[in-house]
C-alpha positions as CSV (number, residue, x, y, z in Angstrom):
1,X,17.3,13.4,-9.9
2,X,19.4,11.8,-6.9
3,X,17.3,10.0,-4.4
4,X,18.0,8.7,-1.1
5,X,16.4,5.2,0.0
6,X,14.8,5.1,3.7
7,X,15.1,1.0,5.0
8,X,12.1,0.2,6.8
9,X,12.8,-2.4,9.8
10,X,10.4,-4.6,8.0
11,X,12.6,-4.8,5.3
12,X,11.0,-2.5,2.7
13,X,12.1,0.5,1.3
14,X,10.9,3.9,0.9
15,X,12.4,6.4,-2.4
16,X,12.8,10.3,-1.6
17,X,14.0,13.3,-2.4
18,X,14.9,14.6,0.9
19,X,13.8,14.1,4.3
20,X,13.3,16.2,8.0
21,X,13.2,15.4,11.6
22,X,9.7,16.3,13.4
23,X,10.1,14.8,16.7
24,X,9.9,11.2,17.0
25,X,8.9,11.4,13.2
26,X,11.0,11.5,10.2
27,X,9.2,13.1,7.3
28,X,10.2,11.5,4.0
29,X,9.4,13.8,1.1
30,X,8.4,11.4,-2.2
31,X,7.3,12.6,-5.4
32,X,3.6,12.6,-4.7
33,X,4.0,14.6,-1.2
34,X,5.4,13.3,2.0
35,X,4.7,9.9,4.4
36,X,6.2,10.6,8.0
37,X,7.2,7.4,9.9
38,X,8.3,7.1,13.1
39,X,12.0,7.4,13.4
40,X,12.8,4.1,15.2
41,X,10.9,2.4,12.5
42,X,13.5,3.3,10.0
43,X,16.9,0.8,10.0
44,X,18.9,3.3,7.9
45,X,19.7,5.3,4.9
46,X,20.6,4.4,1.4
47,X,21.9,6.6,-1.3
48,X,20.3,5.5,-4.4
49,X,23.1,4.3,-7.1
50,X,22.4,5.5,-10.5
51,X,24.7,4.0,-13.6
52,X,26.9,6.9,-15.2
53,X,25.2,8.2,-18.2
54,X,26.9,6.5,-21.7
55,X,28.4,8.8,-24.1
56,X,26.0,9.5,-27.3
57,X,28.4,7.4,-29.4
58,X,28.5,3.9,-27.1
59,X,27.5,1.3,-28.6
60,X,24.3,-0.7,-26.7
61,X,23.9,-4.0,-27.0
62,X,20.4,-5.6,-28.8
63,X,17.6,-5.7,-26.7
64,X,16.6,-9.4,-25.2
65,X,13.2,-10.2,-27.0
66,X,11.2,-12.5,-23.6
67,X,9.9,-16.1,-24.3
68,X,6.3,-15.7,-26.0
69,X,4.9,-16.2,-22.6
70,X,6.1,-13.4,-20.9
71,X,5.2,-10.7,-23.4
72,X,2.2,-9.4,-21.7
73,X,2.5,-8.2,-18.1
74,X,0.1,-10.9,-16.0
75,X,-0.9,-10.4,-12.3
76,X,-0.4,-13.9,-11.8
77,X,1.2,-13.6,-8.7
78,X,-2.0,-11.7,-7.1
79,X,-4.7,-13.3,-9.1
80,X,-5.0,-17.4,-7.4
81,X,-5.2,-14.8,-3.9
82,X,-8.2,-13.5,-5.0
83,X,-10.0,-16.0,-7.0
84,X,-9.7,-18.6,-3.2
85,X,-10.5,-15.9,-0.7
86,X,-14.2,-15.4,0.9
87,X,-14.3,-11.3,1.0
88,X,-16.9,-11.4,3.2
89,X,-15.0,-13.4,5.4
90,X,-11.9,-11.3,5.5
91,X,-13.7,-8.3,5.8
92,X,-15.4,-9.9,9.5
93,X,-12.0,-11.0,10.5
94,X,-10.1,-8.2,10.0
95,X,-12.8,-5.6,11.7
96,X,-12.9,-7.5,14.5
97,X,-9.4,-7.7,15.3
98,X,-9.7,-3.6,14.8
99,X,-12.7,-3.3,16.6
100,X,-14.8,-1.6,13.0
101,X,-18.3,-2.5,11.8
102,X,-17.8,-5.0,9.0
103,X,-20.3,-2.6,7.3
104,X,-18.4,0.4,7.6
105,X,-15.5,-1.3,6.1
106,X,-17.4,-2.4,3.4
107,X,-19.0,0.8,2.3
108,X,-15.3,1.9,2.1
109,X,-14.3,-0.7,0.1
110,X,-17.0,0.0,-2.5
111,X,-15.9,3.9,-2.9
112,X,-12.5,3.1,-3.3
113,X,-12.3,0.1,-5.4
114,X,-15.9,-1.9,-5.9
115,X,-14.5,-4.9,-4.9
116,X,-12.3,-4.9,-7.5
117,X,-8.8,-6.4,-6.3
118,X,-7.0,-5.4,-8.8
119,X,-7.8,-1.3,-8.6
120,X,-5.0,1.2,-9.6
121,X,-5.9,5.1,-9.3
122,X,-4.3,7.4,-11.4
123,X,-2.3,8.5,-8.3
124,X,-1.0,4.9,-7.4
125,X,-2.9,4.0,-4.8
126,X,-3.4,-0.1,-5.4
127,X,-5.6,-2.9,-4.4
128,X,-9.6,-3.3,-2.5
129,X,-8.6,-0.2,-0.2
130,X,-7.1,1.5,-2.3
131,X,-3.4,1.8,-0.6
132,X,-0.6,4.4,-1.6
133,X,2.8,2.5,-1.8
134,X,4.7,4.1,0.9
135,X,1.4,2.9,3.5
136,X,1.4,-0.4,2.2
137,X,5.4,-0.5,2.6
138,X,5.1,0.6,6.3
139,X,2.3,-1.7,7.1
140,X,4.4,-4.3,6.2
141,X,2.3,-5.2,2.5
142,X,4.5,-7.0,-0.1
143,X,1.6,-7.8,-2.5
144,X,-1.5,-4.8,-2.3
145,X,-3.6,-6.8,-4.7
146,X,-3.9,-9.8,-2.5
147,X,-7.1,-8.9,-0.8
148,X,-6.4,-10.7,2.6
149,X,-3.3,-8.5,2.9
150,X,-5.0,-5.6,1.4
151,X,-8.4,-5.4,3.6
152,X,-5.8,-6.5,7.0
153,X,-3.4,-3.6,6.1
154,X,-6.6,-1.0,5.2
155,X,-8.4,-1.6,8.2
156,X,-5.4,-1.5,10.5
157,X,-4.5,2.1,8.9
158,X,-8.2,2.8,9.5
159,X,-7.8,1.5,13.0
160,X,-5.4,4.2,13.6
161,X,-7.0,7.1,12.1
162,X,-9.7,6.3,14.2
163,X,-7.6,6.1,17.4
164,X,-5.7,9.3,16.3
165,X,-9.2,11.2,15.8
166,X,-10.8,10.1,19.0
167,X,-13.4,7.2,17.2
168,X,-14.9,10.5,14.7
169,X,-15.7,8.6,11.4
170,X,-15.9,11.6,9.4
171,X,-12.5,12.9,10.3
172,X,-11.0,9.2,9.8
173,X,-12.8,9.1,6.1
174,X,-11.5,12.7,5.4
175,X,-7.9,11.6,6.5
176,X,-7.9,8.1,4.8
177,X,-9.0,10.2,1.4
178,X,-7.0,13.1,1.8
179,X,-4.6,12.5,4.5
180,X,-3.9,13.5,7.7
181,X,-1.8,16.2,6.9
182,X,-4.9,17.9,5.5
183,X,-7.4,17.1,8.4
184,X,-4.9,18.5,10.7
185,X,-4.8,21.9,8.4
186,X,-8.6,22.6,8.3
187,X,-9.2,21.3,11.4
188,X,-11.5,18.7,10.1
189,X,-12.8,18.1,7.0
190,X,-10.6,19.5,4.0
191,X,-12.7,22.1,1.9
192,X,-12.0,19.4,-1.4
193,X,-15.2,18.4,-3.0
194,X,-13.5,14.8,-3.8
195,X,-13.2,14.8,-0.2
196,X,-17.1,15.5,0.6
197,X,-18.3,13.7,-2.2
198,X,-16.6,10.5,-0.9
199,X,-17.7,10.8,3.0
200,X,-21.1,11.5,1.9
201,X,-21.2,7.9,-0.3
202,X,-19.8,6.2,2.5
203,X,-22.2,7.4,4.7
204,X,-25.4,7.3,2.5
205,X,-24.4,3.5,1.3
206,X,-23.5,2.6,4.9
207,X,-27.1,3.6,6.2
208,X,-28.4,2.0,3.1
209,X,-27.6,-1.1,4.8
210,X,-28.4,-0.5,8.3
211,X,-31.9,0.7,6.4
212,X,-32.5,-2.7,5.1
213,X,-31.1,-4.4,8.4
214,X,-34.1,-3.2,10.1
215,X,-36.2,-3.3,7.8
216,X,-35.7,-7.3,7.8
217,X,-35.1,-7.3,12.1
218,X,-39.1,-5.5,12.0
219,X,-40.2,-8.5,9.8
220,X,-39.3,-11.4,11.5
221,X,-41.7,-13.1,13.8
222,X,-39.0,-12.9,16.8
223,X,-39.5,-9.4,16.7
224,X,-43.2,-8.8,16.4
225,X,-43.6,-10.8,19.5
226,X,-41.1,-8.7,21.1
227,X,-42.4,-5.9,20.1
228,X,-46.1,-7.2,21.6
229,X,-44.8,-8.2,25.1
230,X,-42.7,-4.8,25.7
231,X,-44.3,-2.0,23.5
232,X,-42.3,0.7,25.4
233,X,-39.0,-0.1,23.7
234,X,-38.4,0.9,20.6
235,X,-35.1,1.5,18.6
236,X,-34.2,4.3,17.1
237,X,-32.3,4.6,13.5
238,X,-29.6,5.7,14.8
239,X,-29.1,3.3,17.6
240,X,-30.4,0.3,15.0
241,X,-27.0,-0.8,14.1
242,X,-25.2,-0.3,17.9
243,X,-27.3,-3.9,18.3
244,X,-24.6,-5.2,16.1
245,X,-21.9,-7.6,17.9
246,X,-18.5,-7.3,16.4
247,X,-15.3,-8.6,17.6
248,X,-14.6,-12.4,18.7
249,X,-15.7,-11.9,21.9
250,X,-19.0,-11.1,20.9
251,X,-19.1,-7.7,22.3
252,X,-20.8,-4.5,21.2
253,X,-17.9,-2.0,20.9
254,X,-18.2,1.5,22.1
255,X,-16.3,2.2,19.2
256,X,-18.9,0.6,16.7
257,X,-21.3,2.2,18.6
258,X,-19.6,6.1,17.8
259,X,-19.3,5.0,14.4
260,X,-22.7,4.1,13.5
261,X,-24.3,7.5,15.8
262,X,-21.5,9.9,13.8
263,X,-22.6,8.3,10.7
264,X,-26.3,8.4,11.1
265,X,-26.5,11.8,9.1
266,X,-24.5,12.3,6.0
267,X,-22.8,15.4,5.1
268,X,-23.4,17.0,1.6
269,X,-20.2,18.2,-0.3
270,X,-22.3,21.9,0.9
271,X,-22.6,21.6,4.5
272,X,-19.7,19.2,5.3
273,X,-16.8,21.1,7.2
């Protein structure tokens, strides 16, 4: 089948079938759906050459056996990235420069891949957060199973969902699983039990943690004698983890803040809409 190539001004390249004009947004139709990217993001179009088909009878030369060393495909170009990076680290660094809750972004890391850098699903989506090719093309991602580019191109697509949806977790989850296309048909979240089944572990692993955060803040010594000079203010569960500072200028967000109140009561794959 004939394909046309869409050149990114990044340099990368996107394959389709065919393609329409919404707007400022060109919608490129690929084989597992559509991607739309704004228009003046795109540096032209390429018609894909294919070689003529050989007659039955023409005569192919011997296939070229590879040195020994080269027999087995090796991620060696992705592997020394992950062995020297700090995960934690990255994850900090690249939610504060989004404004996220490094625990939000890590309870997403853990339904899509586990931490495992090297993650494929059986759709293509590659790498920690789990990114389709044609989003790590247009965030600019040459390598999705180098975890610092991974985690920096994840959170920034997060970053936007959240912006798009007006800070609503649940709607960013549902649209980073299913896409926006399909939030924007239901009006929320897609009636897709894959869909509810992954918001609700994001959110029950997500207030795991802020669980045992205070759990450990009501322990410490600091905090009893806090709680003994001013016994009139307490914290609530659901305002437990706005106390968290995120970003480098040390500020709680109002955004973090949104994040951890919308979270505070996971949906079932029942009740979620």
């Amino acid at each position: 089948m004939s394909a046309d190539i869409a050149v990114l001004r990044n340099g990368f390249e996107i394959r389709h079938q065919r393609r329409e004009q919404i707007g400022n947004i060109t919608r490129l139709y690929t084989a597992e759906g559509y991607v739309d990217i704004p228009t003046e993001q795109i540096a032209s179009f390429e018609v894909e050459e294919t070689p003529p088909p050989q007659p039955p009878d023409a005569q192919l030369p011997p296939p070229v056996q590879p040195p020994p060393a080269q027999t087995q495909a090796q991620p060696a170009p992705s592997t020394p990235a992950a062995a020297n990076v700090n995960l934690d680290e990255v994850v900090r660094e690249a939610s504060a420069r989004n404004q996220l809750d490094p625990d939000f972004v890590n309870s997403v890391i853990k339904a899509e891949s586990n931490f495992y850098p090297h993650a494929v699903s059986p759709k293509g989506a590659q790498g920690l957060m789990q990114l389709m090719p044609e989003t790590a093309a247009l965030l600019g991602v040459s390598d999705p199973f180098d975890p610092r580019a991974n985690v920096e191109a994840g959170t920034t697509y997060l970053n936007q969902l959240l912006n798009l949806y007006g800070d609503d977790p649940i709607r960013a989850l549902a649209a980073y699983n299913a896409g926006p296309q399909r939030v924007q048909q239901y009006h929320g979240v897609p009636p897709y039990r894959e869909t509810k089944l992954y918001i609700a572990r994001i959110v029950r692993d997500y207030n795991a943690k802020k669980a045992r955060e205070k759990a450990a803040t009501t322990k410490t010594p600091e905090n009893a004698t806090a709680k003994t000079q001013a016994p009139a203010k307490k914290t609530s569960a659901n305002n437990n983890g706005a106390n968290r500072k995120t970003g480098a200028t040390g500020k709680t967000t109002t955004r973090t803040k949104q994040q951890q109140a919308s979270l505070s009561s996971p949906p079932t794959p029942s009740a979620a809409k």
